[in-house]
C-alpha positions in Angstrom: 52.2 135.2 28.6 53.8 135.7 25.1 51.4 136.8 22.5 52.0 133.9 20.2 50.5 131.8 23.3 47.7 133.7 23.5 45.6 131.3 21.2 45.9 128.1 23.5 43.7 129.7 26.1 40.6 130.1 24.5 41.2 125.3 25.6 40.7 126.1 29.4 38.3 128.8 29.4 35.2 127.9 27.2 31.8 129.6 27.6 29.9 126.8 26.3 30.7 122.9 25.6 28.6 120.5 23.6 29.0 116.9 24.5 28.2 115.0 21.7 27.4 111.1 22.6 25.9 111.4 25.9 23.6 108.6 26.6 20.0 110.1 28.5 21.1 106.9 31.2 22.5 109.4 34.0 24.2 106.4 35.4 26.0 105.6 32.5 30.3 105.9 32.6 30.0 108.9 30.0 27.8 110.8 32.1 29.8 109.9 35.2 33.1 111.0 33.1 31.8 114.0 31.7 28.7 115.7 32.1 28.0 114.9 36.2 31.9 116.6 36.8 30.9 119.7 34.8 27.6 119.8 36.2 29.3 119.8 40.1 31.9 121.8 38.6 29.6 124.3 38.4 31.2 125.5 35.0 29.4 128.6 34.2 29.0 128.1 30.8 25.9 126.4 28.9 26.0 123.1 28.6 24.4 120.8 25.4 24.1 117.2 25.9 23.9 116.1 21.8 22.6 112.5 20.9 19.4 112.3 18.4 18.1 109.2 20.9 18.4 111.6 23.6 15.5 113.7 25.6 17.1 114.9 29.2 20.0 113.9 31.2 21.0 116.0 35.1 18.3 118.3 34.1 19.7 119.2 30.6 17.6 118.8 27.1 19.6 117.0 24.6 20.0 118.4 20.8 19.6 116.2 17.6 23.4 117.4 16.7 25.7 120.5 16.9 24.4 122.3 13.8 20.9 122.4 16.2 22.1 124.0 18.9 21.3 127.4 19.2 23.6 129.3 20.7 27.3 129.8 20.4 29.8 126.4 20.6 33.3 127.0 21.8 34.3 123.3 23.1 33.2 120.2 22.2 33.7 116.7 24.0 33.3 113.7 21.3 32.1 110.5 22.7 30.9 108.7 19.6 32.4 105.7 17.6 35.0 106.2 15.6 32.8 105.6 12.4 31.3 108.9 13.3 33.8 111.0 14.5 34.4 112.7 10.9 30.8 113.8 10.6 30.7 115.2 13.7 34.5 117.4 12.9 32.3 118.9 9.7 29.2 119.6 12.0 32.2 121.6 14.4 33.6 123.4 11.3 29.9 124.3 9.9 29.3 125.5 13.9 32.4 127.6 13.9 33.8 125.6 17.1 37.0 126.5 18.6 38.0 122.6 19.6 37.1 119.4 20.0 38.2 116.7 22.3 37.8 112.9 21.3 37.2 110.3 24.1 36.7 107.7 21.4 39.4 105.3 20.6 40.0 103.3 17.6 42.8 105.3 15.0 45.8 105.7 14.4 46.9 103.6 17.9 45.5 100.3 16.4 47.6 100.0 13.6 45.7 99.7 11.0 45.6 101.7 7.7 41.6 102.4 8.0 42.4 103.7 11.4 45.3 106.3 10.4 43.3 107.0 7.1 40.2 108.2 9.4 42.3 110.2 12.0 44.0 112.0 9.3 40.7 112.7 7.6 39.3 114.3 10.9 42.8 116.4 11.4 42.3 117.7 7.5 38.8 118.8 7.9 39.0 120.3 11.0 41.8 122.2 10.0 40.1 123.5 6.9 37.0 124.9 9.4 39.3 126.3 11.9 39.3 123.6 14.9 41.7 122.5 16.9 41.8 118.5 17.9 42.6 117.1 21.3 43.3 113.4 21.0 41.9 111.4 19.8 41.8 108.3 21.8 41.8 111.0 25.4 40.3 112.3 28.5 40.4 116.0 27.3 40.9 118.9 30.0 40.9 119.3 33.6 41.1 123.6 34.8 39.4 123.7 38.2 39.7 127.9 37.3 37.7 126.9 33.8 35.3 124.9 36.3 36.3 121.7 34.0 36.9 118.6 34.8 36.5 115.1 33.3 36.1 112.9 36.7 34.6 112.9 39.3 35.9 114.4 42.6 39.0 115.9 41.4 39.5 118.8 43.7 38.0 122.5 42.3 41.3 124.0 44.1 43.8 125.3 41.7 47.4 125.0 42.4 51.0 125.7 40.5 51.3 121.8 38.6 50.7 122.0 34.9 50.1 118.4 34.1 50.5 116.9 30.6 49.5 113.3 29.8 49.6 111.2 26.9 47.4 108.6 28.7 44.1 109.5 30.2 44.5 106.7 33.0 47.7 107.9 33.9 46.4 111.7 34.2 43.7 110.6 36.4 46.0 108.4 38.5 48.4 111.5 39.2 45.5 113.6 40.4 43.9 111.2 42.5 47.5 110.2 44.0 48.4 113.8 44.9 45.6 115.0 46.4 46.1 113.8 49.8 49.8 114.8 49.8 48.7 118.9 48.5 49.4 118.8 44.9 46.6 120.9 43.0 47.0 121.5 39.6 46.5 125.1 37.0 45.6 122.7 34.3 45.8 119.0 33.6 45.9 117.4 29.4 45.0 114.4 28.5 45.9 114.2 24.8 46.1 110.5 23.7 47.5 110.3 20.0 48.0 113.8 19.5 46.9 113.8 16.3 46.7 117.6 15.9 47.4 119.8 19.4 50.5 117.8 20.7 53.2 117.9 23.5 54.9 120.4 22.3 52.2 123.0 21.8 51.2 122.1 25.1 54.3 122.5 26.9 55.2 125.9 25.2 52.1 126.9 26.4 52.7 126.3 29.7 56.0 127.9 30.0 54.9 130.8 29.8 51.3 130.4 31.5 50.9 132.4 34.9 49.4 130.2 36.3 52.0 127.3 36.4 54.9 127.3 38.2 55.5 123.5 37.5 55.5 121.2 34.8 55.3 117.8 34.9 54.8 114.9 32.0 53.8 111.4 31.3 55.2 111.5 27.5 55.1 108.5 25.3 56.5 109.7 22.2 56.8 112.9 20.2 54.7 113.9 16.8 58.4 116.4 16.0 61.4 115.7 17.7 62.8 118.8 16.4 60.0 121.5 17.7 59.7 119.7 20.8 63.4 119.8 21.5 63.2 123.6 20.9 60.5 124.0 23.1 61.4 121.6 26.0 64.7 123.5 25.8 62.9 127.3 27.1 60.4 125.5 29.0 63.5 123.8 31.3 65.0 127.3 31.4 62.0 128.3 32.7 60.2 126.5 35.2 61.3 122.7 37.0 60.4 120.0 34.1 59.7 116.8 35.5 59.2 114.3 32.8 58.0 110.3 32.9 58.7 108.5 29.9 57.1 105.4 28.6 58.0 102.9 26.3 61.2 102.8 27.7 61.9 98.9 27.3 60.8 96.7 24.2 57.7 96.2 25.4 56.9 99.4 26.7 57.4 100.6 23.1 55.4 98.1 21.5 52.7 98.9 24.3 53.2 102.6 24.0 52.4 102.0 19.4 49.1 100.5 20.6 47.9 102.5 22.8 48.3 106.0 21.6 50.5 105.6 17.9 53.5 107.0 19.8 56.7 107.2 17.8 59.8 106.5 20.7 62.7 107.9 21.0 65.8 105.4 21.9 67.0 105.6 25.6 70.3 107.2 24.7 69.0 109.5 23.0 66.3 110.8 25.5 68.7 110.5 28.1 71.1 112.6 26.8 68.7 115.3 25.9 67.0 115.4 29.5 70.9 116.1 31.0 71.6 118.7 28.8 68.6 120.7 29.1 67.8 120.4 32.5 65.2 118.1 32.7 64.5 116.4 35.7 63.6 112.5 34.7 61.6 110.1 36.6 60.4 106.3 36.9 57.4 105.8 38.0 54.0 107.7 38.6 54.9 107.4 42.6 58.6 109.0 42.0 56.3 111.6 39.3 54.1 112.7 42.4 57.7 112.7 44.9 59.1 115.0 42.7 56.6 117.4 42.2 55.5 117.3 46.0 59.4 117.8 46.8 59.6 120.9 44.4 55.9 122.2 46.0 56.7 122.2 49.4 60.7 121.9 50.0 62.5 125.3 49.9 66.6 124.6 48.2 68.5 123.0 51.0 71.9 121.6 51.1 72.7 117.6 51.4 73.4 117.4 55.3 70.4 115.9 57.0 69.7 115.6 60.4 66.6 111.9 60.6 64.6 112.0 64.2 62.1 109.1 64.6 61.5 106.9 67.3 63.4 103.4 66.8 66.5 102.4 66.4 65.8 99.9 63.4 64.2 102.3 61.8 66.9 104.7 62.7 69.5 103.1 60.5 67.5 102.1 57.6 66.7 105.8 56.9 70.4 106.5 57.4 71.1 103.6 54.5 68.4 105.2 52.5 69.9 109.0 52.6 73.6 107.6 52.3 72.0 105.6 49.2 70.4 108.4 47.5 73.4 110.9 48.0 72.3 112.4 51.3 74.9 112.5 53.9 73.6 112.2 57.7 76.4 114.0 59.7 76.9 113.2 63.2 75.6 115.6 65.7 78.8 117.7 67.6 79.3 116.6 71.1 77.8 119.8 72.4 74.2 119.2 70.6 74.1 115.9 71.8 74.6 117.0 75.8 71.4 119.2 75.0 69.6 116.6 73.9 70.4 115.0 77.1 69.0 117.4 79.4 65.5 117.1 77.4 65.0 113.8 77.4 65.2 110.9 79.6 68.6 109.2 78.3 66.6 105.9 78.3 66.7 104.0 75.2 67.7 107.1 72.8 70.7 107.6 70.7 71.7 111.0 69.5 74.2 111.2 67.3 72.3 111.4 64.3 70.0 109.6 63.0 68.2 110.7 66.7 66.0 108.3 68.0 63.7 109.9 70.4 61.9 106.9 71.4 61.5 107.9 75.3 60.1 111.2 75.1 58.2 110.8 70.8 54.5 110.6 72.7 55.4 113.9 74.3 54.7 117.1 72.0 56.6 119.4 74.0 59.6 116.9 75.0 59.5 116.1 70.8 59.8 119.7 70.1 61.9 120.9 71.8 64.4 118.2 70.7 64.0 119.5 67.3 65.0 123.1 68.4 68.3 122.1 69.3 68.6 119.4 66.6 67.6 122.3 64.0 69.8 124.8 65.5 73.1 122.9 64.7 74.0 124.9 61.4 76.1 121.5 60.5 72.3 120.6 58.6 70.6 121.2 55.8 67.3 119.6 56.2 64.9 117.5 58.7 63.8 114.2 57.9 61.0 112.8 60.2 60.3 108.9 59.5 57.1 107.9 61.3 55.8 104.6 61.7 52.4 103.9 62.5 51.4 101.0 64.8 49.1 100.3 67.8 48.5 102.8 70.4 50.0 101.6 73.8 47.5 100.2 76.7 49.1 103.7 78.7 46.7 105.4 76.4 49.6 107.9 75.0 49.3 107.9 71.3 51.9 106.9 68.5 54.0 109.8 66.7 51.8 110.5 64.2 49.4 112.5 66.4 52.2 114.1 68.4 54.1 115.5 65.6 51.0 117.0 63.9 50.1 118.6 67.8 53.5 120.6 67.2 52.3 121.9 63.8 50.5 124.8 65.1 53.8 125.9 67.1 56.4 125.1 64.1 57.0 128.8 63.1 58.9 128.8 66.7 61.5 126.4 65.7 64.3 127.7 63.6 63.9 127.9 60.0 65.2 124.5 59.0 63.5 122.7 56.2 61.2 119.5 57.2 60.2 116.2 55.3 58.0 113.7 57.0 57.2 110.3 56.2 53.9 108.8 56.9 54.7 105.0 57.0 51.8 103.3 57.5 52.5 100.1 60.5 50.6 96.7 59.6 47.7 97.2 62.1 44.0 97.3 60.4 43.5 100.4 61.5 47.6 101.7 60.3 46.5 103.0 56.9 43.5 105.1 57.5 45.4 107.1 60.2 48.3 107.5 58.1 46.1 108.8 55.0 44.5 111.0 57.8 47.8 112.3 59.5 49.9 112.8 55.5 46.6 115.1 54.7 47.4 117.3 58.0 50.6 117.4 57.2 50.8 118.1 53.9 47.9 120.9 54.7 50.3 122.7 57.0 53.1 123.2 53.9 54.9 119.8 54.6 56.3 117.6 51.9 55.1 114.2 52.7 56.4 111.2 51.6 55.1 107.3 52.2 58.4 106.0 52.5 61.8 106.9 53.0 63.9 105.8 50.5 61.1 107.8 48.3 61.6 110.6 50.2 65.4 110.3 49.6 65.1 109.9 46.4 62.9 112.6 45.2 64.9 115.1 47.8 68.4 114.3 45.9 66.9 115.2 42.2 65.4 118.2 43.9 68.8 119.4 45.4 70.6 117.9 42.0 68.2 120.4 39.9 69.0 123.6 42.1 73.0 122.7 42.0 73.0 122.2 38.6 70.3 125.5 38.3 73.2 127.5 40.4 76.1 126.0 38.1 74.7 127.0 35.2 73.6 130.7 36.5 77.5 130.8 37.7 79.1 130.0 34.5 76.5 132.3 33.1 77.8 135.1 35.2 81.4 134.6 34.7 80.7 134.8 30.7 79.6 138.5 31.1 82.3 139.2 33.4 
C-alpha cells in the first residue's frame, strides 16, 4: 500500500469503538444494527455503549458520554438526533478520537439551510480536533478482518470485493444478495452525504489495499469531480471498477438530492468518462452482483460458447440471449456431434449447439461425459449450463440440479474449459428453496452462478468487453515502447 494510504486504515482496524445512542432495550433496531453484530463479531476490541439513561445492554455497562469513558477511543458510531450530533464531534475531539460514523439523518440531504449549516459545523470542528467523519446520514463499516459489522448475519469470511456505497440500504442489499452466490467482501462503506471522508478518498484507498482485488460502487454523486476523476483514473488502471450510478433520470436526481445531498453528474458526461477510463458500468444492483460474481469466479475467455441444458425451448432462448448480449453459439463440427451420439440415447436430443441433453440430464455420468467431448472442441470459449428446476419425475430420478452438482466433485477431470451455470428456479412450491440450495453448492465449488440467462449473458459480455479492451490497451502500450 502507498504510504500516503497509510492513514485510512486506522477506519477498519479499531481497538476500541464507543457507540453513542444506544438504547439499554437490547431489542431495539440500534442494538440489532450495531452493537448485537459487533458483539457476535466477536471484535476484539472494548466496546462502550454511551447514553446517560443507559445502565447495561448484551452484558456491557453504559457511560454518561465519551469524555467518561476511561480508556482509549479510536471509533465512534453516532446514533443520536441531529440536534446533538455537534456536541458529541467536541466530546470526540476533547477524547482524541480517530473517527466517527453518523447513523443519524437529517443534514445537508433535506435541503434546508439549518441542516447544511449543522453538518458543516460538525465537519469544522471535527476537523480542528483531528477526526475524521463518515456520513452523516450512513451505515458506517463492514471488515469481517476488523470483526465489524453493522447487521446482522453478514458473513465473518473475507473475500477480494471492496464495496463502496453511498446508500446504507443499498450496501446491505449487495451483501445480503451475494452471499449465496460466493461474493465475500475485504471491506464494505456506507458513507451517506460524505460530508468529510468521501468517494474519492475511499476509492484511492482501495486501489492500492491488499486486500481487494475488486472494486465495486453504488455512487450517487461526487463532493470533487476533479480529484475523483484523478483517482477513478489509477484505480481502473488498477484493479476491475464496476460502478452503479444513481440519479441517472430526473427523478433519480431529485431522489438522489434528498436522500444523501448528492451533486449529479449529467449522463453524457459520466458516460464518457467510464469509456475512457475503463470503467465497467452497470444498471441495477442484480447486474452490480453479475458483474462482480462474473469477475470472481470466471477466468478471461473468448466469445464462442458452447449452452447444454435439457429442453429444447429453453435451448433456443439461451441461444437468443448469448446472440443478444454479443455471445456467439457456434455449431458443433460434424465429428463432435457423432460423439455425442454414441453417449447418449439419440432420443429427443439435439446436438448442434445449443445441446440439449434431455435423455440422458438425470444421469451424472451420461451428463459428464457429454461435456468432455463438448469441452474438448477447441472451436469454444466457455460453458453455459441453463438449469431449470421443476418437479421430480414419479421414476424417482431427480431434476438437473442435483445431477450437475453430483459431477462437481469429478470436474477437475474434464478439460479446462470455463463453466457458468444458471440456477433458474421452475414454478413448483418447493422450485426456489432447491434452487437457493443448489446456486450455494455451486457457487461453493468456484462456479459463477447466475439466476437467469440473459443475466448471465449480460454480465459475461462486459467481463470479456473489460479484458479485450484491458489487452488493447496493454498492446498499444507495447507498440509505443517499441
Amino acid at each position: 500500500m502507498e504510504p500516503e494510504q497509510l492513514g485510512l486504515e486506522f477506519l477498519f482496524q479499531p481497538k476500541s469503538i464507543a457507540l453513542v445512542g444506544i438504547p439499554s432495550n437490547s431489542a431495539n433496531p440500534l442494538v440489532d444494527m450495531f452493537l448485537r453484530p459487533l458483539v457476535e463479531f466477536g471484535f476484539a476490541g472494548e466496546l462502550y455503549p454511551v447514553n446517560p439513561k443507559g445502565s447495561k445492554v448484551l452484558g456491557l455497562e453504559f457511560y454518561p458520554s465519551i469524555k467518561d469513558i476511561p480508556g482509549a477511543v479510536d471509533y465512534v458510531i453516532g446514533a443520536v438526533p441531529a440536534r446533538f450530533s455537534h456536541q458529541v464531534t467536541q466530546d470526540c475531539a476533547a477524547k482524541g478520537v480517530k473517527a466517527i460514523s453518523f447513523y443519524t439523518a437529517g443534514f445537508s440531504e433535506t435541503g434546508e439551510e439549518s441542516g447544511a449549516a449543522l453538518e458543516a459545523e460538525i465537519v469544522n470542528t471535527a476537523r480542528r480536533g483531528g477526526v475524521r467523519v463518515l456520513g452523516p446520514n450512513c451505515m458506517g463499516i463492514y471488515c469481517p478482518k476488523g470483526r465489524l459489522a453493522y447487521w446482522p448475519d453478514f458473513s465473518k469470511e473475507s473475500g477480494p470485493v471492496a464495496y463502496l456505497c453511498q446508500s446504507g440500504g443499498n450496501s446491505i442489499h449487495l451483501v445480503w444478495m451475494g452471499a449465496p452466490r460466493g461474493i465475500r467482501f475485504s471491506k464494505v462503506i456506507s458513507f451517506g452525504n460524505a460530508c468529510d471522508l468521501n468517494e474519492a478518498d475511499f476509492l484511492d484507498y482501495f486501489t492500492y489495499d491488499p486486500d481487494t482485488r475488486i472494486i465495486a460502487a453504488y455512487i450517487e454523486g461526487v463532493k470533487d469531480g476533479r480529484q475523483f476523476l484523478k483517482v477513478l483514473s489509477k484505480a481502473a488502471e488498477a484493479k476491475p471498477v464496476i460502478i452503479l450510478k444513481g440519479g441517472r433520470s430526473e427523478a433519480g436526481t431529485k431522489a438522489a438530492a434528498s436522500h444523501t445531498g448528492a451533486l449529479t453528474t449529467d449522463d453524457a458526461t459520466w458516460d464518457a468518462l467510464c469509456k475512457q477510463l475503463g470503467v465497467i458500468q452497470v444498471s441495477s444492483m442484480e447486474e452490480l452482483a453479475d458483474v462482480i460474481v462474473t469477475f470472481l469466479f470466471l477466468p478471461p475467455c473468448g466469445r464462442n460458447v458452447a449452452i447444454v441444458t435439457a429442453g429444447g425451448g429453453v435451448s433456443v432462448l439461451a441461444a437468443d440471449d448469448c446472440e443478444s448480449s454479443g455471445l456467439a453459439v457456434p455449431p458443433l463440427p460434424a465429428e463432435i456431434q457423432d460423439q455425442l451420439r454414441h453417449c447418449t440415447t439419440g432420443i429427443g436430443n439435439i446436438l448442434r449447439n445449443p445441446v440439449d441433453l434431455s435423455d440422458v440430464f438425470f444421469d451424472p455420468q451420461g451428463v459428464a461425459n457429454a461435456l468432455r467431448i463438448i469441452s474438448s472442441w477447441q472451436g469454444i470459449d466457455l460453458l453455459i449450463l441453463p438449469l431449470i428446476g421443476g418437479v421430480p419425475l414419479q421414476s424417482g430420478r431427480r431434476m438437473s440440479y442435483d445431477v450437475l452438482v453430483d459431477i462437481v466433485p469429478n470436474w477437475g477431470t474434464l478439460p479446462p474449459k470455463p463453466t457458468a451455470i444458471v440456477v433458474q428456479p421452475g414454478t413448483h412450491p418447493d422450485a426456489s428453496q432447491d434452487a437457493f440450495r443448489v446456486q450455494q453448492e455451486f457457487a461453493s465449488a468456484g462456479f459463477p452462478v447466475y439466476p437467469t440467462m440473459v443475466r448471465a449473458a449480460k454480465a459475461i459480455d462486459k467481463f470479456i468487453s473489460y479484458h479485450q479492451r484491458r489487452g488493447q490497451s496493454q498492446q498499444e502500450d507495447r507498440n509505443c515502447k517499441i
